[in-house]
C-alpha positions as CSV (number, residue, x, y, z in Angstrom):
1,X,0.0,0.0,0.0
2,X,1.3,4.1,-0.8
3,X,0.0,6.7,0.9
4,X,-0.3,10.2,-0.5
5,X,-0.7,13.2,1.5
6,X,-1.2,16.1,-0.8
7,X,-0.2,18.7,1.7
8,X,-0.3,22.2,0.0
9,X,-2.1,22.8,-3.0
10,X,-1.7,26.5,-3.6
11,X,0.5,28.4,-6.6
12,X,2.5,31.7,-6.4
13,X,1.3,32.6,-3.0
14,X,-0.4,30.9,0.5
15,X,-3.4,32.2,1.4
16,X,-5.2,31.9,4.4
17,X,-7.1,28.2,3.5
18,X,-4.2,27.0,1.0
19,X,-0.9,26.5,1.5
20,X,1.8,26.0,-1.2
21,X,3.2,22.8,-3.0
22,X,3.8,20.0,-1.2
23,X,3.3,16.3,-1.7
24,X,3.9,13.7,1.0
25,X,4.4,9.8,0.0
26,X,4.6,7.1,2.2
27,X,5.6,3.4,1.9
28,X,6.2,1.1,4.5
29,X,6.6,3.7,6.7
30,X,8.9,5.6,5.0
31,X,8.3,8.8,3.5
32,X,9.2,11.0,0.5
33,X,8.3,14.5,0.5
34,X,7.9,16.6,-3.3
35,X,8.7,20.4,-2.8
36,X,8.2,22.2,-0.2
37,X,6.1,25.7,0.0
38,X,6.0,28.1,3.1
39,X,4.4,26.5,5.6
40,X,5.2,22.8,5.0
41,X,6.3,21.5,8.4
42,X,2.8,23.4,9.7
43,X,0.6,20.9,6.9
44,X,3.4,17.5,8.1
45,X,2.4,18.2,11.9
46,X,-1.7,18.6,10.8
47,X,-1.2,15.1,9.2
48,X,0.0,13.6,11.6
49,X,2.7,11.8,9.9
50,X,5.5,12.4,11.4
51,X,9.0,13.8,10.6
52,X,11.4,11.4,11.3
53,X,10.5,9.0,8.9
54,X,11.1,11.4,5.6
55,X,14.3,9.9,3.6
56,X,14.3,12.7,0.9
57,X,12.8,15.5,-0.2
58,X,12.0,16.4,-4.2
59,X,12.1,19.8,-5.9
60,X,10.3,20.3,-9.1
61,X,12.4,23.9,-9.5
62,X,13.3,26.6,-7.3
63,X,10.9,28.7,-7.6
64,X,9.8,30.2,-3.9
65,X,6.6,28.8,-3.9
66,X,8.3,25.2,-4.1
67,X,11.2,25.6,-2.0
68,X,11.0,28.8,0.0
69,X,9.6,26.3,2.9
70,X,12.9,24.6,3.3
71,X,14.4,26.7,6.0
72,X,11.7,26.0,8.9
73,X,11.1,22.5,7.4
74,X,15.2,21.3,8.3
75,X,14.4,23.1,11.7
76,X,11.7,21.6,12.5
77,X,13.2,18.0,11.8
78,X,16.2,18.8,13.8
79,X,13.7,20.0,16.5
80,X,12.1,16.2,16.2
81,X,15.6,14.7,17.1
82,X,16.9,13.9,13.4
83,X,20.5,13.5,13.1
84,X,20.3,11.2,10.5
85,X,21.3,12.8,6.9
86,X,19.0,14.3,4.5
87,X,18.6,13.8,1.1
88,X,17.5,16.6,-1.2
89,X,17.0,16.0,-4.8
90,X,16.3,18.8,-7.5
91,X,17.1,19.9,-11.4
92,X,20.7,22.1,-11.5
93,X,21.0,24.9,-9.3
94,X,19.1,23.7,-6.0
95,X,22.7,23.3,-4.3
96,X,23.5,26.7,-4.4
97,X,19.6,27.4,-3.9
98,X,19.9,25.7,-0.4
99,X,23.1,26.8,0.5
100,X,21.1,29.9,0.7
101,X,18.3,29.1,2.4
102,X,20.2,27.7,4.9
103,X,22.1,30.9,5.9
104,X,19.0,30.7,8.4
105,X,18.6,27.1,9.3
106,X,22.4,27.0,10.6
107,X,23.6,24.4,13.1
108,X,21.4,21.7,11.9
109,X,22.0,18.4,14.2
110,X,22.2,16.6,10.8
111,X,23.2,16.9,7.4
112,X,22.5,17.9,4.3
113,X,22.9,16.0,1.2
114,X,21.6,18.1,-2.5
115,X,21.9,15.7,-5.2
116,X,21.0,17.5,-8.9
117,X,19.4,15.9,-11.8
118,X,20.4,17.3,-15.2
119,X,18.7,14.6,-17.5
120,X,16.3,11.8,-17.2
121,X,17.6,9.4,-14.4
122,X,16.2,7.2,-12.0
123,X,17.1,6.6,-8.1
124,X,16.0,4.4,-5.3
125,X,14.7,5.8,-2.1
126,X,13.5,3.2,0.4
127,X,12.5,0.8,-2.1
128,X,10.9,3.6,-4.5
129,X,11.7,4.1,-8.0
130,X,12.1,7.9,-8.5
131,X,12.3,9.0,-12.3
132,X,12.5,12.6,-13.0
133,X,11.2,14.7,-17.1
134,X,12.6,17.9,-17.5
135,X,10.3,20.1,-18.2
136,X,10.0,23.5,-20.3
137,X,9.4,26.1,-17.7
138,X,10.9,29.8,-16.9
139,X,13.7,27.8,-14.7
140,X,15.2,24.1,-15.1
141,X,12.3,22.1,-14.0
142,X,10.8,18.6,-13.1
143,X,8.2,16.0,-13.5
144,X,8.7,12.9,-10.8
145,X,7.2,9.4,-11.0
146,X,7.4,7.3,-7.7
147,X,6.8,3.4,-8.9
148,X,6.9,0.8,-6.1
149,X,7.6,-2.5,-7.8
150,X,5.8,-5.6,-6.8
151,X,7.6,-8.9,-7.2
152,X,5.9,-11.8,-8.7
153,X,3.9,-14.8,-7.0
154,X,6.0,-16.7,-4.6
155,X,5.8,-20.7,-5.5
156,X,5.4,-22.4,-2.4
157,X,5.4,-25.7,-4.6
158,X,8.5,-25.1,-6.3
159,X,10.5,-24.4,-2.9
160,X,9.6,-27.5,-1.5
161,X,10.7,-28.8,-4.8
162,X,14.3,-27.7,-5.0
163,X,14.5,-28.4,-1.0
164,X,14.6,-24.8,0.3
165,X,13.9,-24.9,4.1
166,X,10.5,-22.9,4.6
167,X,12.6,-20.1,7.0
168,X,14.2,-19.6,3.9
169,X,11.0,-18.1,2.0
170,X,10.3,-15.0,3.3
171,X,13.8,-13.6,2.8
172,X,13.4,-15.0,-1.0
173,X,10.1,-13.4,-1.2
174,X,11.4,-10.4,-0.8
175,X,14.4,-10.9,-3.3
176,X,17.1,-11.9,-1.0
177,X,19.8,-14.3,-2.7
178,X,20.3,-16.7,0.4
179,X,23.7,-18.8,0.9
180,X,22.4,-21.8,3.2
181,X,24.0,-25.2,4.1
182,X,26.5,-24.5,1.2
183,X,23.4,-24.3,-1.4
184,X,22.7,-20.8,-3.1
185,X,19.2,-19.4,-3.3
186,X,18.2,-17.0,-5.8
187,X,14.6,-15.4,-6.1
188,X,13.8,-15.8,-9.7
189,X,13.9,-19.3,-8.9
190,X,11.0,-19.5,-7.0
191,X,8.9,-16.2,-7.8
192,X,6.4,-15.6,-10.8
193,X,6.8,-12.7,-13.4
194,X,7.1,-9.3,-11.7
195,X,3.2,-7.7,-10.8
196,X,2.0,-4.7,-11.4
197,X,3.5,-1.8,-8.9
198,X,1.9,1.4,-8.2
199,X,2.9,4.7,-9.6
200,X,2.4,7.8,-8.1
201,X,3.2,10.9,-10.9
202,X,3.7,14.6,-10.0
203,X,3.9,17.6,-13.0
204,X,3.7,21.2,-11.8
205,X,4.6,24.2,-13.6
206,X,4.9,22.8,-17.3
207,X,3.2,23.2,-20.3
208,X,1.5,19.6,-21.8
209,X,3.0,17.2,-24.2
210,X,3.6,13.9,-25.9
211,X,6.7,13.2,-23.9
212,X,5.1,14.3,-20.7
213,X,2.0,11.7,-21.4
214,X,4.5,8.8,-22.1
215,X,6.5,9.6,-18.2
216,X,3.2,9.6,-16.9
217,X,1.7,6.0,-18.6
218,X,-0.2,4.1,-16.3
219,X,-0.2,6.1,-12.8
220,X,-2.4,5.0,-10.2
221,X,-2.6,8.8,-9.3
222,X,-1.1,11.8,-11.4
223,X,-1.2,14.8,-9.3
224,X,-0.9,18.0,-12.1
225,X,-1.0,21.6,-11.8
226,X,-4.4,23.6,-13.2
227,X,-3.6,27.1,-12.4
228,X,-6.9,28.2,-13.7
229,X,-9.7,26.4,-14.5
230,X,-11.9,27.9,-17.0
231,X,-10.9,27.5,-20.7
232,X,-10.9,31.0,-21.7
233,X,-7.6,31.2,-19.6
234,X,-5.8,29.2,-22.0
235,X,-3.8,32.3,-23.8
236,X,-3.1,33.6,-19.7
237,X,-1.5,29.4,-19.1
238,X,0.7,29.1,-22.0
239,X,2.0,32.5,-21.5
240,X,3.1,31.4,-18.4
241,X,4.2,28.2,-19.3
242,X,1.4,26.1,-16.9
243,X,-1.6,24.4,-17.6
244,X,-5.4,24.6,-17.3
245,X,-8.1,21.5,-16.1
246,X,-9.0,20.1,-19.0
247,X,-4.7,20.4,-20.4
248,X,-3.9,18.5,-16.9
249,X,-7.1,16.1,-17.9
250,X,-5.8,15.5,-21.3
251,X,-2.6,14.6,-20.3
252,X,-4.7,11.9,-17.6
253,X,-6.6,10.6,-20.6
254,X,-3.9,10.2,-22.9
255,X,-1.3,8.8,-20.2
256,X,-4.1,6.0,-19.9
257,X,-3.8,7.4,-15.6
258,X,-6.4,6.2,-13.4
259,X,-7.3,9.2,-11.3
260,X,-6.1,13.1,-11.7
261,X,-5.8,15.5,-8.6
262,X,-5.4,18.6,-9.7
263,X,-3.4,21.1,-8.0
264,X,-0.7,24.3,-7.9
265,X,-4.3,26.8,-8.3
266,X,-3.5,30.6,-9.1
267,X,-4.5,32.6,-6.3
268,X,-7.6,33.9,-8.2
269,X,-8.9,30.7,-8.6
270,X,-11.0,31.4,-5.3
271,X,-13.1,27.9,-5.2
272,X,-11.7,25.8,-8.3
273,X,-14.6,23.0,-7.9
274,X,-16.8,25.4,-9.4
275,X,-14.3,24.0,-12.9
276,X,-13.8,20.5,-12.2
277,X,-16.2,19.7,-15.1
278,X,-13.8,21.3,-17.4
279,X,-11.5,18.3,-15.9
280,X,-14.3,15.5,-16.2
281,X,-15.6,16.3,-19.1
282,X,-12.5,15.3,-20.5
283,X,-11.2,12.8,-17.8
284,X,-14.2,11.6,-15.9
285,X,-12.1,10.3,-12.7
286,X,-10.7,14.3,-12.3
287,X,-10.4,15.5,-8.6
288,X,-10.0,19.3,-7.5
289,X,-6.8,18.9,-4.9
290,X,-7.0,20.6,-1.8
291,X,-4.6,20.5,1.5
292,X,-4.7,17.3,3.2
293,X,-6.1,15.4,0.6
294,X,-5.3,12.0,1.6
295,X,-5.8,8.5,-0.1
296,X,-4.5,5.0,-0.2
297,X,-3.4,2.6,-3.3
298,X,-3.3,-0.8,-3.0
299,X,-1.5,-3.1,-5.2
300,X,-4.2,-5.1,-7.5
301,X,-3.7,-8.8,-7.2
């Protein structure tokens, strides 16, 4: 099972019911975090998920609305007793981006760690599959997918088969290679073909295309910026290089996704359900964000 927290949902600036961008992910307890708007630690402690847990956090860009939050975020972990390191992830520039930010967070009881992305690469993070898509915005810019992979059925038949002692088959399961009683046991031996994961996919900030659909194929949830909602706004979007519902619902149709939260809404988009049927008409399973959003996937069987 993932969890997704969508913590801020707010573009440009906070206002008093909608924080900024901010996306938190959990699996098996551990956590990744995607940017981090003013006020982030605030919308962590309301969801009662915890700090310690967070392994990384993602930035899409540097904008302030995505990153300004840093500063009282790295506090507040230290402040929760974290003296583990920290990994940050972002496109070029987020090091000296940090470096900044951190003129006010000084002393922190751990460290840390800005890794930037310049191309199309994919990491691990507690058993997560992070790929980033740069995108074409005002600054060097990211989409992220988050895939947990599923291994395939476990043979119960087949171990007892080739002799493998039964305290053996969790640690297989799980895609250990076990050296036991001077026999080696691998996990392809006694698993099925891989299962479907669950992907989780993240786009702010970006204008839509065919490259961007193909990164997102197949989420269980893509979570995409509308900063307006009505249609006439179109000319106002690609201007600013961002998209509107029915662009973020496109890109959910054509990515064959199975549920759109929309997100990153321009401050003057005062109560964006009153557009979600721009979003459905297009994409019928389309969901106006908003902060604290929360929902479970489960893998399918």
């Amino acid at each position: 099972m993932v969890e997704v927290c969508l913590l801020g949902c707010g573009g440009m600036m906070p206002l008093p019911h909608r924080r900024l961008a901010a996306l938190l992910i959990r699996y098996k307890g551990r956590m990744i975090l995607i940017d981090c708007g003013e006020g982030t630690q605030l919308s962590v402690r309301q969801a009662g998920w915890g700090f310690k847990a967070i392994d990384a956090v993602l930035f899409t860009h540097c904008h302030a609305d995505h990153i300004a939050g840093l500063p009282g975020f790295l506090l507040t972990l230290g402040n929760a007793g974290r003296t583990e390191p920290l990994k940050l992830v972002g496109p070029k520039g987020l090091a000296d981006v940090v470096r900044g930010l951190c003129v006010i967070a000084p002393n922190l009881p751990f460290d840390v760690q800005a890794l930037e992305l310049s191309e199309e690469t994919s990491i691990q993070i507690g058993g997560v599959i992070v790929e980033n898509l740069p995108m074409t915005h005002t600054v060097p810019c990211f989409a992220y997918s988050l895939y947990v992979p599923r291994s395939g059925r476990f043979d119960a038949e087949r171990a007892r088969l080739l002799g493998i002692p039964v305290s053996l088959w969790h640690r297989l399961q799980h895609g250990e290679t076990i050296t036991h009683a001077g026999k080696t046991y691998r996990p392809e031996s006694v698993l099925g073909p891989q299962r479907r994961g669950i992907k989780i996919t993240y786009c702010t900030d970006a204008r839509p295309s065919r490259k961007l659909m193909l990164f997102c194929g197949g989420s269980d949830l893509l979570v995409c910026e509308g900063l307006y909602g009505e249609n006439e706004k179109l000319s106002d979007a690609i201007e600013k290089k961002h998209m509107i519902f029915s662009e973020a619902a496109q890109v959910a149709k054509e990515s064959g996704s199975r549920e759109l939260w929309l997100t990153h809404y321009s401050p003057s988009l005062k109560v964006p359900e009153e557009y979600i049927h721009e979003a459905a008409s297009v994409f019928p399973n389309s969901f106006c964000g908003y902060d604290l959003k929360t929902a479970a996937f489960r893998f399918s069987e």
